[in-house]
C-alpha positions in Angstrom: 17.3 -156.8 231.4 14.1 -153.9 231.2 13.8 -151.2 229.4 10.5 -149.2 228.3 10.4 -149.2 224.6 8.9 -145.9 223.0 7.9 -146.6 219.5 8.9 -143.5 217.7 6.8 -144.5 214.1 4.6 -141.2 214.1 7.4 -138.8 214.3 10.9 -140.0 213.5 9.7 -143.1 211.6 7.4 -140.9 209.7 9.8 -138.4 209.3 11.8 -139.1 205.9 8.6 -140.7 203.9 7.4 -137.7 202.4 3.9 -138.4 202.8 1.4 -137.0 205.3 -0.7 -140.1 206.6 -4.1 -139.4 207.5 -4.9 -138.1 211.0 -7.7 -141.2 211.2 -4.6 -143.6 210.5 -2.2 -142.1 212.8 -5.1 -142.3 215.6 -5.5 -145.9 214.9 -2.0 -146.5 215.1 -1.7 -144.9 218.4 -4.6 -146.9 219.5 -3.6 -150.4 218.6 -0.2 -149.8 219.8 -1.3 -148.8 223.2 -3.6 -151.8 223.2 -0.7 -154.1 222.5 1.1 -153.0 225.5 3.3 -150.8 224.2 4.6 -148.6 227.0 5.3 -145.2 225.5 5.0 -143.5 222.1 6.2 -140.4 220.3 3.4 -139.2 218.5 4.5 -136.4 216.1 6.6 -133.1 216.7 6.4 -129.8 216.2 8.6 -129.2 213.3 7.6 -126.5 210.4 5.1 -128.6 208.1 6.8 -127.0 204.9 10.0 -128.6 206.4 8.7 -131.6 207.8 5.6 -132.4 205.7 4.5 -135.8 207.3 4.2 -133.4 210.5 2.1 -131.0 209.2 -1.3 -133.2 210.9 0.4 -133.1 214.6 -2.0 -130.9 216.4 -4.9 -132.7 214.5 -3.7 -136.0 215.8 -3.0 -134.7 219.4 -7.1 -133.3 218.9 -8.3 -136.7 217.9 -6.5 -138.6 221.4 -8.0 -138.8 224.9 -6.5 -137.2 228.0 -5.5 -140.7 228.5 -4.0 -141.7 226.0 -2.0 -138.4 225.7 -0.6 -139.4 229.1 1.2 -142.1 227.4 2.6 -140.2 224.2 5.2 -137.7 224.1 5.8 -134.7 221.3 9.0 -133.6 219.8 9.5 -129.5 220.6 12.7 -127.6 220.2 11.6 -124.1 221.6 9.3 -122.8 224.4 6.9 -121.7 221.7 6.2 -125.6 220.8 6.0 -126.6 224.1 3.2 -123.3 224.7 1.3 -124.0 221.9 1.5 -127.8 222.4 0.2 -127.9 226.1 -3.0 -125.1 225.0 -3.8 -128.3 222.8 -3.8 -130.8 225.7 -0.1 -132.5 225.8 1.7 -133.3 228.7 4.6 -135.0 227.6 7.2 -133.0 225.8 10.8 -134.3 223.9 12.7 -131.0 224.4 15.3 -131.5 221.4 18.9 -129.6 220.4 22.0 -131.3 218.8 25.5 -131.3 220.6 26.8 -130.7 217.5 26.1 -126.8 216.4 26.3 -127.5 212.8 23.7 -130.2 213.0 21.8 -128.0 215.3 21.9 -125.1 212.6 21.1 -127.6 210.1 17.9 -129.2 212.2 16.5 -126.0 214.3 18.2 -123.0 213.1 20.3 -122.1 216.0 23.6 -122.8 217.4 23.5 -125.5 220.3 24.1 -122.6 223.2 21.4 -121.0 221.7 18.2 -124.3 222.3 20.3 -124.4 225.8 19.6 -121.1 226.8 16.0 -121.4 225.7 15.5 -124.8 227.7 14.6 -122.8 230.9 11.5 -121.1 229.4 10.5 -124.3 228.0 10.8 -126.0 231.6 8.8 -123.6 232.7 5.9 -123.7 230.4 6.3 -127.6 230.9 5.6 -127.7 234.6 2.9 -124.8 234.6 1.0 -127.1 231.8 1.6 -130.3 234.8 3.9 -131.9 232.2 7.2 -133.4 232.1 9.6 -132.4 229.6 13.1 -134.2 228.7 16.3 -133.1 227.1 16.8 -135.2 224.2 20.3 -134.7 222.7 20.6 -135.4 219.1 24.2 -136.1 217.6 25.1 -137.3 221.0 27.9 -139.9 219.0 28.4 -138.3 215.9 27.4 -135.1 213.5 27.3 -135.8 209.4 29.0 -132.4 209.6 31.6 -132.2 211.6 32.4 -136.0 212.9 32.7 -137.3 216.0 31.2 -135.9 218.9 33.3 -135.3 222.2 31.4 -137.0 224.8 32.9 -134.5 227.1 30.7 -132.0 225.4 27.3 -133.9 225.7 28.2 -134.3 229.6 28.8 -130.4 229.9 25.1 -129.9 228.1 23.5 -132.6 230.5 25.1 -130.7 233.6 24.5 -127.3 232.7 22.2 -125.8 235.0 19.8 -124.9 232.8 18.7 -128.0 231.6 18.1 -129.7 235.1 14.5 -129.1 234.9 14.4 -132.5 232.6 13.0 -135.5 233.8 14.7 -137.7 231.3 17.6 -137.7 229.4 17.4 -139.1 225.7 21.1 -139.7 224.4 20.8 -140.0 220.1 22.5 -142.2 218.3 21.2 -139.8 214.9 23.4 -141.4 212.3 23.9 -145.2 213.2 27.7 -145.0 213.7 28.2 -145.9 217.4 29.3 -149.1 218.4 28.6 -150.9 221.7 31.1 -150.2 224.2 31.0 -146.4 222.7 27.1 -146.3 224.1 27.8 -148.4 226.8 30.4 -145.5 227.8 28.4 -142.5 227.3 25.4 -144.0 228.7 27.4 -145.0 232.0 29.1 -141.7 232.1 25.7 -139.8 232.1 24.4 -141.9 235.2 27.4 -141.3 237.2 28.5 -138.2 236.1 25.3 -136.2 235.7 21.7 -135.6 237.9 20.0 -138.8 238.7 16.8 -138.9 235.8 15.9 -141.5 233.7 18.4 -142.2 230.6 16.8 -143.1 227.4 19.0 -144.5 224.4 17.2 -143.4 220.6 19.4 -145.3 218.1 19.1 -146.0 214.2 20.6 -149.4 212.4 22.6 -147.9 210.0 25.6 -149.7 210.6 23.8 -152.8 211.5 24.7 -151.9 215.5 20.8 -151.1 216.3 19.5 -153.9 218.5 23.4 -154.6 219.4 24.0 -150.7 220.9 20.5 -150.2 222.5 21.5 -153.4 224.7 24.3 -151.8 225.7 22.3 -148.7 226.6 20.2 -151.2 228.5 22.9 -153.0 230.2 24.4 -149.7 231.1 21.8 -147.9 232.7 19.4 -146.8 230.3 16.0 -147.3 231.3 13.9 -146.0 228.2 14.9 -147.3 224.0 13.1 -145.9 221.2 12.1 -147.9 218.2 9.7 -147.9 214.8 8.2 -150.5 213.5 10.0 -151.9 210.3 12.2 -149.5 211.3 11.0 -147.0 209.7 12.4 -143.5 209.5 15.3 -141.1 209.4 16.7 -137.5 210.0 15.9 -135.3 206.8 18.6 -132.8 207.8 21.2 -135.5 208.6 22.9 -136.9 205.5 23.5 -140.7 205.6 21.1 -140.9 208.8 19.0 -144.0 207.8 15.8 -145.9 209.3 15.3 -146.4 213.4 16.4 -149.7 215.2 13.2 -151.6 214.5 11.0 -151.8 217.6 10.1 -155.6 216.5 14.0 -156.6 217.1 14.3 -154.4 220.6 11.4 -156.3 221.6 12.6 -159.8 220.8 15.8 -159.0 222.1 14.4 -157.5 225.3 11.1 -159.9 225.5 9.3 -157.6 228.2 6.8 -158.9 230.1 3.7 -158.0 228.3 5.2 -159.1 224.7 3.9 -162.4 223.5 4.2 -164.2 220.2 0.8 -163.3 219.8 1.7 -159.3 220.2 4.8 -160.1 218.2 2.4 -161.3 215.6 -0.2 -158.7 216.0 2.7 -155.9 215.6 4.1 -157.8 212.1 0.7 -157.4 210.7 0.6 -153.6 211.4 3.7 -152.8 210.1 3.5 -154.7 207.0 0.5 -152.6 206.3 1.8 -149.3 207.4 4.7 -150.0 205.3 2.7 -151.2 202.3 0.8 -147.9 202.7 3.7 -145.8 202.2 5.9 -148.2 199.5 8.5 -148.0 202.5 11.0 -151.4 203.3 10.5 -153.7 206.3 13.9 -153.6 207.8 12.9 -155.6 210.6 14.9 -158.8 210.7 12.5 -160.3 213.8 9.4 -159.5 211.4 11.1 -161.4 208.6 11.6 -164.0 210.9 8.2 -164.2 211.7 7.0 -164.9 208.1 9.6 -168.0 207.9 8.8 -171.5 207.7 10.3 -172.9 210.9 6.1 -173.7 212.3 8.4 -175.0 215.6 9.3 -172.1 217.1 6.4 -170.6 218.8 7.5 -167.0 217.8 6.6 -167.4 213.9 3.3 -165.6 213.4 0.9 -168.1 212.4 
């Protein structure tokens, strides 16, 4: 079983906290993940700071990071003037997002789903002229906290229009939590056959209790990419009943990836119980809970 994990902390994990962590701190963060080994990382998005307050540092963050590490983070955009004002400042990588659901899209970016589709071209463009990649993220791929369940019919129709075949990747969103297994395990299947051959990533939230559970499913059916925060941290603030991220502690221990040791597992445990304590947030993390358990035998108990 492989699957890159992306660990989503600076955007979506920061995203219902309410507090703007320091630019220094977010650059550390970035930095010691990377140096763990963590593959990929979302790093902050482009959302309206009076909106999105814990955002409001993005661009200063982006600043403070190499071209290097830059290469490895990716930036959450939803219309071809993010994605223009997010290359000028040196990004490469760029989370195009829009809900399947209209209502949530409303609720999220201020336009009807057609209307972020339409758009997507532009944003393509402005992408590949920057020599980025940009992917189609799909938000409410499952269900909306507005109008129910999502035909799956609908998110295929999105990820075959023609104007968003200038994604690389395909991100499919469990927003709220509510999706069980063989529900992703569908949808994620579907896409690969059904749709242009790109990478499928699954971002889910534990809501429900289904986090580690559905994004093995994802990974068992074809996706290739699973986001995660650390404690799993985070939320949608314009999704009622949306709650925290799968914890990227769990994914890990559930996925064990090459580079991912007990001595990385301990290393992440550490950061997140800071992090946390920072922002008086929970550790929902039932792997770093483990960790801090009694049982000295088994080699995966930080130490």
């Amino acid at each position: 079983m492989t699957a890159v994990l992306r660990d989503v902390t600076l955007r979506d994990g920061l995203q219902l906290t309410g507090k703007i962590l320091p630019t220094e701190r977010k650059a550390e963060i970035v930095r010691r993940l990377l140096a763990l080994g963590v593959p990929e990382l979302e790093i902050g998005s482009m959302a309206r700071p009076d909106l999105v307050p814990p955002m409001a540092n993005t661009m200063d963050l982006v600043a403070e990071l190499t071209r290097a590490e830059l290469a490895r983070c990716w930036l959450w955009v939803a219309t071809p003037r993010h994605v223009e004002k997010a290359a000028a400042a040196g990004v490469r990588n760029f989370q195009y997002c829009l809900s399947v659901s209209d209502a949530h899209n409303k609720a999220n970016i201020g336009r009807t789903a057609e209307d972020s589709v339409a758009a997507m071209p532009a944003a393509v463009r402005l992408a590949q002229e920057a020599g980025g990649t940009i992917q189609l993220c799909l938000a409410t791929s499952f269900t909306c906290p507005f109008d129910g369940p999502v035909d799956p019919e609908r998110v295929l129709a999105i990820a075959n229009d023609p104007r968003t075949a200038g994604a690389a990747d395909i991100v499919l969103a469990d927003t709220l939590g509510q999706a069980h297994p063989a529900q992703v395990g569908a949808l994620v299947t579907a896409v690969r056959e059904r749709t242009p051959q790109r990478r499928i990533a699954f971002h889910g939230h534990d809501t429900w209790g289904m986090g580690v559970a559905n994004t093995l499913a994802a990974v068992a059916a074809g996706a290739t990419l699973v986001d995660g925060s650390l404690g799993g941290l985070g939320g949608c603030p314009f999704a009622p009943g949306a709650s925290g991220n799968t914890a990227s502690e769990d994914i890990l221990f559930a996925t064990r990836p090459e580079w991912f040791t007990p001595k990385t597992l301990a290393a992440l445990v550490g950061l997140t119980e800071d992090l946390l304590g920072e922002l008086g947030e929970p550790n929902r993390s039932r792997t770093a809970q483990g960790a801090r358990s009694e049982a000295d035998a088994f080699e995966w108990v930080a130490r």
